[in-house]
N, C-alpha and C positions, 0 to 999 in steps of 0.2 A: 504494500500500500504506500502509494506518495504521500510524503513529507503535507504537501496541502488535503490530501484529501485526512488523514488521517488527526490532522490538526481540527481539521471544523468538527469532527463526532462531538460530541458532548457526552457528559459521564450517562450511561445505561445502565442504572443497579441490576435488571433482571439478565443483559447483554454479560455484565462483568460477571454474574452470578455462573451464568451457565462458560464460561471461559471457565473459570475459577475450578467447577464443580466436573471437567472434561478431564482437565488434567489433575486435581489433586490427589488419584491416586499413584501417580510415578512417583517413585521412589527420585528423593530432592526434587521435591515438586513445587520450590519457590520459586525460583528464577525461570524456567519453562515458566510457571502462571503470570509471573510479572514481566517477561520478554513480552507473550502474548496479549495482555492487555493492554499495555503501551501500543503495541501494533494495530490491535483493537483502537484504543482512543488515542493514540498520538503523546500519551502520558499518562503518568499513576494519580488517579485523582485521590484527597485523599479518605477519600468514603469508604475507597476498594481496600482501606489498609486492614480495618473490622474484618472486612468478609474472605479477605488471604487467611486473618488473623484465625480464625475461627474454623475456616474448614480445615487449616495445617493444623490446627491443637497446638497455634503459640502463641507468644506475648505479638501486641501490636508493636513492643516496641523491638521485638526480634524481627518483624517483616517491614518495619520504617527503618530500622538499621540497613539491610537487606539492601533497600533500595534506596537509601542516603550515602552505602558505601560502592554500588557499581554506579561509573560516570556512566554508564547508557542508560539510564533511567532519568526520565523529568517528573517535575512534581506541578508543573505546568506547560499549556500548548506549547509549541517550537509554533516559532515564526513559518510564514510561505516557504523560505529559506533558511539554510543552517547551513554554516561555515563552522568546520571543526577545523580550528588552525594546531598544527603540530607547535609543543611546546619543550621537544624533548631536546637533547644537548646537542645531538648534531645541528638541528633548527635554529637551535638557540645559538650553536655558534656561528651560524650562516645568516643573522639577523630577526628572526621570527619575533622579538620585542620589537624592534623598531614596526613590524606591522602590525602588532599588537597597539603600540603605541598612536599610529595611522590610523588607525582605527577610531580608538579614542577622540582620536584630536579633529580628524577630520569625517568621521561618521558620528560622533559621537553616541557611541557603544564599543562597549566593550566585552570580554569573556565572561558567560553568566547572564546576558541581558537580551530581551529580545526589545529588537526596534519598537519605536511608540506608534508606529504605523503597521507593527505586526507584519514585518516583507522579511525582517533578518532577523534571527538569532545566531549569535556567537558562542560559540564553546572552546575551550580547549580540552583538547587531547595529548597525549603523553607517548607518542609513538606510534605513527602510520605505517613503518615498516619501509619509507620512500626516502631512506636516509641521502640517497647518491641525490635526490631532487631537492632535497633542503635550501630555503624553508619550504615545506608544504603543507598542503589543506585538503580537503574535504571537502567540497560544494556541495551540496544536495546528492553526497555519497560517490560523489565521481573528482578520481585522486587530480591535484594540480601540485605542480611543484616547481622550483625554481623562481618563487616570488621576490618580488620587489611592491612599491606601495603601488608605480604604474600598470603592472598587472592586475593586482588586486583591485586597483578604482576600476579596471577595466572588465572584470568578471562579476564585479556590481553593479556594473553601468548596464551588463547583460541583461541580468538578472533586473533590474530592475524595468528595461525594455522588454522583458518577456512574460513579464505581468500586465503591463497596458493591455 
């Protein structure tokens, strides 16, 4: 499911119920339920924390850990777009603050924040595995690499024309 399509669901206690009730009998049957509900709703609302909580027989605050400790979980929508910029030390030695910084300065958002127009959310990641392309990102899940700030303005200039 796309980033936008999965972004507008809104939370469905009976939808999260039957996700929830499919798979809790696989053995470690957290993360399969919370991959799949994010899929489902584009994020962990946090209502679905209760009904993880209850059909596993654990604490809420074992399945809000859960999903406070893997970065692939949101605890709200992602923007139309999501930029996962690599923060890891090859990137970081090849500049990836200074586009962090770009970002900042001149989009004004940064990692953790989705635009106040809901088109971009920012994330960092900690290893795309694209060390030789350093810095790189993530677009809407499609790897780029080799950034500078004028690429970057220029894959949001896209993105930005591909929502008009």
């Amino acid at each position: 499911m796309g980033q936008e399509v999965a972004a507008s669901l809104s939370f469905d206690e009976g939808r999260a119920l039957e996700i929830i009730e499919k798979l809790a009998q696989l053995e470690g049957a957290m993360l399969p339920i919370l991959h799949a509900l994010q899929e489902a709703f584009g994020y962990i609302d946090q209502r679905m924390v209760p009904l993880v909580a209850q059909a596993l027989n654990v604490s809420r605050a074992e399945t809000h850990g859960a999903i406070t400790f893997y970065h692939d979980f949101r605890d709200a929508p992602a923007g139309r777009h999501v930029l996962r910029i690599c923060r890891a030390e090859s990137c970081q030695s090849m500049g990836c603050e200074r586009l962090v910084d770009h970002l900042r300065i001149a989009h004004h958002i940064e990692p953790g924040q989705t635009s106040a127009d809901g088109a971009l959310t920012i994330e960092s990641v900690y290893c795309l595995g694209q060390c030789a392309l350093s810095p790189a990102a993530l677009i809407d899940d499609e790897p780029v690499g080799r950034l500078d700030e004028a690429r970057l303005d220029a894959l949001l200039g896209q993105l930005n024309g591909a929502r008009a």
